[in-house]
C-alpha positions as CSV (number, residue, x, y, z in Angstrom):
1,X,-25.6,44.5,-61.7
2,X,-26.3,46.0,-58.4
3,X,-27.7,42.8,-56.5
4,X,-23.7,41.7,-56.2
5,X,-23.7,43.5,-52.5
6,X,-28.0,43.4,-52.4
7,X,-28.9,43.5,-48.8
8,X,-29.0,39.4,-48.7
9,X,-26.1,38.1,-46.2
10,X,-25.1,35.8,-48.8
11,X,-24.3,37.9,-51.9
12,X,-23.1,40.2,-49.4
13,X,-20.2,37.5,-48.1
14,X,-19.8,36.6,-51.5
15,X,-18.0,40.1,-52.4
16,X,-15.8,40.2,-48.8
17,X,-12.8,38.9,-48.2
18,X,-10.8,39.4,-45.2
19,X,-9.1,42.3,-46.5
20,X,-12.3,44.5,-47.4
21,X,-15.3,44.7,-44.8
22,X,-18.9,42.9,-46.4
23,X,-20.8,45.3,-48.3
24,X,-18.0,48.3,-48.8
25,X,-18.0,50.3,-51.7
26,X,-16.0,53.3,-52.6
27,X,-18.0,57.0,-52.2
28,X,-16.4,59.5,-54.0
29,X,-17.6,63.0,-53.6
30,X,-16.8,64.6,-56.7
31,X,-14.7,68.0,-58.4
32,X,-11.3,67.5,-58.2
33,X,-9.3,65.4,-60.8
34,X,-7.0,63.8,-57.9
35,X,-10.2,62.4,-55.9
36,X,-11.1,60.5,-58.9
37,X,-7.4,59.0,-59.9
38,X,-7.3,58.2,-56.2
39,X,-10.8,56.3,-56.0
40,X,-9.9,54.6,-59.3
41,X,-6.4,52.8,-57.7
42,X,-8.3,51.8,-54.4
43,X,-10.8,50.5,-56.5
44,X,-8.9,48.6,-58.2
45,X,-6.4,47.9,-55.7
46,X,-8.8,46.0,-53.0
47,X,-9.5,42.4,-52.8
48,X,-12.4,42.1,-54.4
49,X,-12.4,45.2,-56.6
50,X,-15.1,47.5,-54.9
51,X,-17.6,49.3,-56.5
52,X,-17.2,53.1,-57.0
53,X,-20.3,55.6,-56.3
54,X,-19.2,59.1,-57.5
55,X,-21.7,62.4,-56.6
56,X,-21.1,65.1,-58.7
57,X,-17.9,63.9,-60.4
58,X,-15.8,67.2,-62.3
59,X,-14.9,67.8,-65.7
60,X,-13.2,64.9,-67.2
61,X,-14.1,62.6,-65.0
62,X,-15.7,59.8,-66.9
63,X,-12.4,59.3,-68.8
64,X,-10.4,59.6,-65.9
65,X,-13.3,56.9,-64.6
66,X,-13.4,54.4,-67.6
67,X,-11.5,51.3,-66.2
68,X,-14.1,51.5,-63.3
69,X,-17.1,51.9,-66.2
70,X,-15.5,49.2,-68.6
71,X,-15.7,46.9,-65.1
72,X,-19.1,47.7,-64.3
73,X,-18.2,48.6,-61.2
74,X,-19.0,52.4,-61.7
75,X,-22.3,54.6,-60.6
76,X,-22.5,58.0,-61.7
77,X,-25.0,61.0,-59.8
78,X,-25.2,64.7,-61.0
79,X,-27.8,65.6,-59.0
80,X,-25.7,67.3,-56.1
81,X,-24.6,70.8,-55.3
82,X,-23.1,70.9,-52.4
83,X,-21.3,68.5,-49.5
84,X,-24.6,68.0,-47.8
85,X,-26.5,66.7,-50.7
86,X,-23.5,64.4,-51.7
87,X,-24.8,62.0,-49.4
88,X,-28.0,63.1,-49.3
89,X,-28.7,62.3,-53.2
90,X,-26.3,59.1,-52.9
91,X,-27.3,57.0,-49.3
92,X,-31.0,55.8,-51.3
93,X,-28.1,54.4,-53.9
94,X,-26.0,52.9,-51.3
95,X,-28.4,51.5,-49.8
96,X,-30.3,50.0,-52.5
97,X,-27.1,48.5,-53.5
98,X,-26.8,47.1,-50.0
99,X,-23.9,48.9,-49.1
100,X,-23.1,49.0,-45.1
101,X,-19.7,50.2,-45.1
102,X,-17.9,53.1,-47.3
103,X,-14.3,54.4,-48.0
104,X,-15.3,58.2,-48.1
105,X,-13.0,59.9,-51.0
106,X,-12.5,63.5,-51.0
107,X,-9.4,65.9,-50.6
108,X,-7.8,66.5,-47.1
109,X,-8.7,69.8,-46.8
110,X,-12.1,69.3,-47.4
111,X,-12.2,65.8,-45.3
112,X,-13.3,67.7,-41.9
113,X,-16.1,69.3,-42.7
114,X,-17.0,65.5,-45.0
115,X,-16.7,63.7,-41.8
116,X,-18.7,65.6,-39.7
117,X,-21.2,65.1,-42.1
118,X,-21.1,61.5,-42.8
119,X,-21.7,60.9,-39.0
120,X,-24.9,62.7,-39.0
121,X,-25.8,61.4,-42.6
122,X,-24.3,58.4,-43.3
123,X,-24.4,57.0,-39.5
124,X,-28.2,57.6,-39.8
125,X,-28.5,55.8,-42.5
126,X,-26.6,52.5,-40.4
127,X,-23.3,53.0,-43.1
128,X,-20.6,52.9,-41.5
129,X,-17.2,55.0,-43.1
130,X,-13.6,55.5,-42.8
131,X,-12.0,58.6,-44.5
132,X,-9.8,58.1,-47.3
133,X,-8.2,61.9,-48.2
134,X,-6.5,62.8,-50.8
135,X,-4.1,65.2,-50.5
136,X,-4.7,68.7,-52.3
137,X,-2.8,72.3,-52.4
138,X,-5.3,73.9,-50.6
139,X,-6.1,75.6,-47.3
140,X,-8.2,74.3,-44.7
141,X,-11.9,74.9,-44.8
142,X,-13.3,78.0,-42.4
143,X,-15.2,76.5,-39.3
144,X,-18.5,78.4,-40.3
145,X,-18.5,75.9,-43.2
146,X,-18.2,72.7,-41.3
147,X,-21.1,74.4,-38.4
148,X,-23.4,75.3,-41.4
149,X,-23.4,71.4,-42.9
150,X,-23.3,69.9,-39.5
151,X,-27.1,71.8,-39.0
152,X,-28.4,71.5,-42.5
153,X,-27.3,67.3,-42.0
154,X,-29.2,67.1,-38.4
155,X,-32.2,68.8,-40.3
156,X,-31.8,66.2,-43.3
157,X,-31.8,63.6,-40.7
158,X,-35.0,64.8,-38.8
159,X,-37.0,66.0,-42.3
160,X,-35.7,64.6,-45.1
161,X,-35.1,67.7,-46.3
162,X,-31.0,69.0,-47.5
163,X,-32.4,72.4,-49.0
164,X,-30.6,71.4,-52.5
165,X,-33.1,74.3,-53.7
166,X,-31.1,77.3,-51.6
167,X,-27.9,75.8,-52.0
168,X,-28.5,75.9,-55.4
169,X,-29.6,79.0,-55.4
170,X,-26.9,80.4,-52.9
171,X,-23.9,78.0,-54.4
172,X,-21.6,79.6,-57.3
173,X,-21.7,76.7,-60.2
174,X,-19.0,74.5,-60.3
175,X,-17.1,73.0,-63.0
176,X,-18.8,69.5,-63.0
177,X,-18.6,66.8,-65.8
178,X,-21.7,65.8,-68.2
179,X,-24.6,64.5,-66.8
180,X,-24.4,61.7,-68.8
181,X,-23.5,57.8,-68.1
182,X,-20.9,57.2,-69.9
183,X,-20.9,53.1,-71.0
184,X,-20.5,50.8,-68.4
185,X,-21.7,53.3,-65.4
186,X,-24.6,53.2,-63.8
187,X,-26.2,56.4,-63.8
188,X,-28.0,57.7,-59.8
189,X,-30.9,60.4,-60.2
190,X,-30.5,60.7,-63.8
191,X,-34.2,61.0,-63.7
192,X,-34.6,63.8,-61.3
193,X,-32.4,66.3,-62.9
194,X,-30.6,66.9,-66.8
């Protein structure tokens, strides 16, 4: 159930423990196998066992997920395109769930342009991160990339509005998983999109 880290001090105590900060959870922004293997063993790994938000998880990812379903400790959101509206579709999630601290999970190449982000996003929104990379074969991201999100963020964080509609227009589909809960996860957004 998601009142275990509910924005009441008390539940909130009840999941910390000196090693973990009260109220962390795992965000995981989806695509590549390696992120979700990794977010799995941290998971599972901390003291107490954190809870695992994943945005856009890739193809085979709620197998590669299951331990985290099967210990209800999973929540599942399709409904981004892009790094922007990774946090943009999860932060109402997090912080329904009361969530005021986050490991942010993503590959090390990509973990620039996700910080610079999350400061504008995710330090908006009073959640505090730490960057957990994972490392990936891959070259670093182009600095146009990182300027481009760092604007479309400050404009999310002014309007509301990430522009999901032109970067879905202007974004090459990616291979993403089924938009489908499997058992034990907790679907985000399901509602807004198939």
């Amino acid at each position: 159930s998601n009142t275990e880290c509910s924005s009441s001090s008390s539940n909130c105590e009840a999941m910390s423990s000196s090693l973990v900060p009260p109220c962390t959870a795992i965000l995981v922004l989806g695509g590549e196998p390696e992120r979700d293997v990794f977010a799995v063993r941290i998971s599972q790994e901390s003291l107490p066992p954190l809870h695992v938000f994943v945005s856009s998880p890739g193809a085979g990812a709620t197998e590669r997920l299951r331990p985290l379903a099967d210990a209800g400790r999973l929540h599942l959101s399709w409904t981004a395109v892009d790094t922007v509206t990774n946090f943009s579709t999860m932060i109402p999630a997090l912080l329904e769930f009361g969530v005021a601290h986050v490991w942010l999970v993503t590959s090390d190449y990509h973990m620039p342009r996700a910080e610079a982000v999350a400061r504008i996003m995710l330090g908006g929104s009073r959640i505090s991160f730490e960057p957990r990379p994972v490392a990936a074969e891959h070259g670093a991201e182009s600095w146009h990339r990182v300027c481009r999100d760092v604007l479309r963020a400050w404009l999310w964080r002014f309007t509301g509005w990430d522009l999901r509609w032109l970067a879905r227009r202007l974004t090459a589909p990616a291979l993403r998983g089924s938009p489908t809960a499997s058992d034990g996860a907790v679907a985000i957004g399901m509602e807004h999109e198939a």
